[in-house]
PyMOL commands that place a pseudoatom at each C-alpha (Angstrom):
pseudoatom trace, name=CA, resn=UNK, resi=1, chain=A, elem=C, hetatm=0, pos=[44.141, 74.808, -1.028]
pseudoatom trace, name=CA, resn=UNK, resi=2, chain=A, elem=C, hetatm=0, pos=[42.690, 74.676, -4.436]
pseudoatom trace, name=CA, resn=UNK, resi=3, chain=A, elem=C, hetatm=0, pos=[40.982, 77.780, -3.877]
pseudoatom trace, name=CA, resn=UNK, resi=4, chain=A, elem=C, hetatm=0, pos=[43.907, 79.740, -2.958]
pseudoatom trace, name=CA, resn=UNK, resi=5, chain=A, elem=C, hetatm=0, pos=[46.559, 77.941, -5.000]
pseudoatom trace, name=CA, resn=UNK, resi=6, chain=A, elem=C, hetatm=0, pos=[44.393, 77.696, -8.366]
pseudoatom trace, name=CA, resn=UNK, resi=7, chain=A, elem=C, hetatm=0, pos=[41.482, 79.962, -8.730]
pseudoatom trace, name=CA, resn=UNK, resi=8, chain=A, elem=C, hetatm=0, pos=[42.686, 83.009, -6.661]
pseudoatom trace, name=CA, resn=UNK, resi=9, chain=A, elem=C, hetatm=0, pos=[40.841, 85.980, -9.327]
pseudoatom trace, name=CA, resn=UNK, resi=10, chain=A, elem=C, hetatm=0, pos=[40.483, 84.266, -12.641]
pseudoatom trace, name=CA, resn=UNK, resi=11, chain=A, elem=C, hetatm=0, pos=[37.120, 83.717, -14.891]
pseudoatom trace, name=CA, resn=UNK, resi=12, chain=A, elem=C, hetatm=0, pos=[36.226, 81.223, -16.641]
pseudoatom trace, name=CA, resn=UNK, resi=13, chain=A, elem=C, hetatm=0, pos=[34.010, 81.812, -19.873]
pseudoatom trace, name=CA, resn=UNK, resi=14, chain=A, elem=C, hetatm=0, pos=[32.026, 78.721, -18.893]
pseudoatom trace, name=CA, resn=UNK, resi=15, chain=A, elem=C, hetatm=0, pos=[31.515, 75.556, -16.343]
pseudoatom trace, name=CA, resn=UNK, resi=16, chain=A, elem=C, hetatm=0, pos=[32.800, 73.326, -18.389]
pseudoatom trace, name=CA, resn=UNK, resi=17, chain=A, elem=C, hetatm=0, pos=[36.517, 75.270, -18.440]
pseudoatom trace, name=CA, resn=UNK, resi=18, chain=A, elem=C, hetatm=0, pos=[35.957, 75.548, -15.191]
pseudoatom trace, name=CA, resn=UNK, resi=19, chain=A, elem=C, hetatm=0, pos=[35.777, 71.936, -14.763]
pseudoatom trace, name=CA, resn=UNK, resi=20, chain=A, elem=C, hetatm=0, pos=[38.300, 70.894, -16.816]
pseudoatom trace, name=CA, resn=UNK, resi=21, chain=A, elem=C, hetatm=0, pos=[40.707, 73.482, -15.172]
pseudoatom trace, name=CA, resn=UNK, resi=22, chain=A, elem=C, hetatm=0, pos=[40.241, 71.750, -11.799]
pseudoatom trace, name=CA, resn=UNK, resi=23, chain=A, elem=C, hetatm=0, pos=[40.501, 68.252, -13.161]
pseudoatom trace, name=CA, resn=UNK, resi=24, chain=A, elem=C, hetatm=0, pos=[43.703, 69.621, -15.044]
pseudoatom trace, name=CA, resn=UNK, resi=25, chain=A, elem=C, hetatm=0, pos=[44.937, 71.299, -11.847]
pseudoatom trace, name=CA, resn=UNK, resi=26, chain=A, elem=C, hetatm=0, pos=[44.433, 68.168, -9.689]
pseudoatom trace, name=CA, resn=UNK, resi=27, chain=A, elem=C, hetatm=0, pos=[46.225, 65.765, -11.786]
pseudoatom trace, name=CA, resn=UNK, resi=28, chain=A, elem=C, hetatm=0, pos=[48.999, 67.550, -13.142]
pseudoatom trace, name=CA, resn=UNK, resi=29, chain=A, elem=C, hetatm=0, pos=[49.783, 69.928, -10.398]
pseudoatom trace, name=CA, resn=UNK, resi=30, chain=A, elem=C, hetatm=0, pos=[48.324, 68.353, -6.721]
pseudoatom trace, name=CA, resn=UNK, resi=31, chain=A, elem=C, hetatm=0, pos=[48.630, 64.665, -7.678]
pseudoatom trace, name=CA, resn=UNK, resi=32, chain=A, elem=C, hetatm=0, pos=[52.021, 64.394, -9.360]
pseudoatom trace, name=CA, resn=UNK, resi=33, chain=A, elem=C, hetatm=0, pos=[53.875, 67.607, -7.608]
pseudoatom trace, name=CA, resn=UNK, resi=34, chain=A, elem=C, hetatm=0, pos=[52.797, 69.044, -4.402]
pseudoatom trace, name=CA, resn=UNK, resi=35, chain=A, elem=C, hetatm=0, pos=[53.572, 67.219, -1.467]
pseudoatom trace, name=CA, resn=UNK, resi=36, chain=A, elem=C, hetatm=0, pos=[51.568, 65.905, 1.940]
pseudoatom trace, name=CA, resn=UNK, resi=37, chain=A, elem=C, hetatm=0, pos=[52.221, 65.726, 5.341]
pseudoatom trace, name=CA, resn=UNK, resi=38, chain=A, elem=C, hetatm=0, pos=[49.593, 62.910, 5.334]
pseudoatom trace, name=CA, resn=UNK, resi=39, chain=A, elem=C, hetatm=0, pos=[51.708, 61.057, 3.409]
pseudoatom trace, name=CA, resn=UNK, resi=40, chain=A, elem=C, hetatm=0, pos=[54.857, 61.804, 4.746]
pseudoatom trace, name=CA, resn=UNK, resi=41, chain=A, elem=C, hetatm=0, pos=[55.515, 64.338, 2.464]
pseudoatom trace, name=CA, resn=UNK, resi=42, chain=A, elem=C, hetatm=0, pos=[55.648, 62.313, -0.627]
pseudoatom trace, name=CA, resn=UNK, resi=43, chain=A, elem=C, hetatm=0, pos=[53.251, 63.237, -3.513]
pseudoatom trace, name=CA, resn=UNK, resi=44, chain=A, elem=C, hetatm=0, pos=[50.424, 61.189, -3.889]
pseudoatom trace, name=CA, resn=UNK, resi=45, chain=A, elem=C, hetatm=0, pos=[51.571, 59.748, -7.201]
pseudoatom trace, name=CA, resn=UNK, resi=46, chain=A, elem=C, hetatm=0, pos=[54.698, 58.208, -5.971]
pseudoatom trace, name=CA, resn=UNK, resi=47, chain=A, elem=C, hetatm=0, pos=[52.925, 57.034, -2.278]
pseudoatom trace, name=CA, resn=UNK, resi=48, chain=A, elem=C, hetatm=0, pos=[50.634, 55.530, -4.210]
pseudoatom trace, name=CA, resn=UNK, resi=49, chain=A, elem=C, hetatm=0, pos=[53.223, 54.298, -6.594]
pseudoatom trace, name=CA, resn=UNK, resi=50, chain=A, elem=C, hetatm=0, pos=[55.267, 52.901, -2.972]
pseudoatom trace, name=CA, resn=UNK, resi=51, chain=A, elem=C, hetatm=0, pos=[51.927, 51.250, -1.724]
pseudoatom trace, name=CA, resn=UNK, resi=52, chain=A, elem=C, hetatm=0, pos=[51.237, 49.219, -4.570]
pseudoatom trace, name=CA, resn=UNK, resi=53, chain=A, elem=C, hetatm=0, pos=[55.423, 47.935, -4.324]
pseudoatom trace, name=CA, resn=UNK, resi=54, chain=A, elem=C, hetatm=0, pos=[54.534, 47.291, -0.911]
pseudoatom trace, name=CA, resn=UNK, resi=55, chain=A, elem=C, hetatm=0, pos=[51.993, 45.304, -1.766]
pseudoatom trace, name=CA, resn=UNK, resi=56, chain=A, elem=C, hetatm=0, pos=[53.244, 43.294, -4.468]
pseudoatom trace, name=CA, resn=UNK, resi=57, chain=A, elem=C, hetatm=0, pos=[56.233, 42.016, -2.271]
pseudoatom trace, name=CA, resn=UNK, resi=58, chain=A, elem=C, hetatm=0, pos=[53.978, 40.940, 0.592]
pseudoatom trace, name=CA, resn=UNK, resi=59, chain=A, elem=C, hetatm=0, pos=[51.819, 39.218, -1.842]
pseudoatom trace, name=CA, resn=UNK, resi=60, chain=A, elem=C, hetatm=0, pos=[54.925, 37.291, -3.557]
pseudoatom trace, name=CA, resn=UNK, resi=61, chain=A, elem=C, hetatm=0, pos=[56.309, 36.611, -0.664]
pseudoatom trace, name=CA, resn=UNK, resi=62, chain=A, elem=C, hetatm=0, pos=[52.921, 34.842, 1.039]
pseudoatom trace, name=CA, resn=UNK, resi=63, chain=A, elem=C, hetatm=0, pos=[52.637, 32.917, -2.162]
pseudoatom trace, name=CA, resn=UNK, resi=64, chain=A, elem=C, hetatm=0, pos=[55.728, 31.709, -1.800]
pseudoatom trace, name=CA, resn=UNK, resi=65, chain=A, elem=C, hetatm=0, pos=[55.259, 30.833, 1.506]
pseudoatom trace, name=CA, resn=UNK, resi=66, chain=A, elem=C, hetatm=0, pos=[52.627, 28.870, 1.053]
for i in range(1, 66): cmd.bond("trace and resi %d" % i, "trace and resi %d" % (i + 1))
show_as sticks, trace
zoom trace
C-alpha cells in the first residue's frame, strides 16, 4: 500500500526526506484517515481511541466491583 499509494514515481533529494516523508505519510494519512478491514473499517486512530474506552470501563467497573 505505501508503495503504491505514496511513493508511486517521486525522488527524494536524500534518505532523510525520504524518511520523514514516510513517517509523515503514516501518521497523517494511514493512521488518522484510511480505513481497515482488520479493524472493522475504522481508522486506526479512532480503534485505538475505542480500545482504550473499552478498557477504561471494564477497569472501573472491576474496581468497583471489588
Amino acid at each position: 500500500s505505501l508503495k503504491n499509494e505514496m511513493f508511486h514515481r517521486q525522488r527524494f533529494a536524500t534518505r532523510a526526506r525520504a524518511r520523514l516523508a514516510v513517517a509523515e505519510y503514516i501518521e497523517v494519512f494511514y493512521n488518522r484517515k484510511r480505513r481497515h478491514s482488520a479493524l472493522g473499517y475504522e481508522v486506526p486512530a479512532r480503534a485505538m481511541e475505542s480500545f482504550f474506552d473499552r478498557t477504561e470501563t471494564e477497569s472501573s467497573a472491576a474496581d468497583r466491583a471489588a
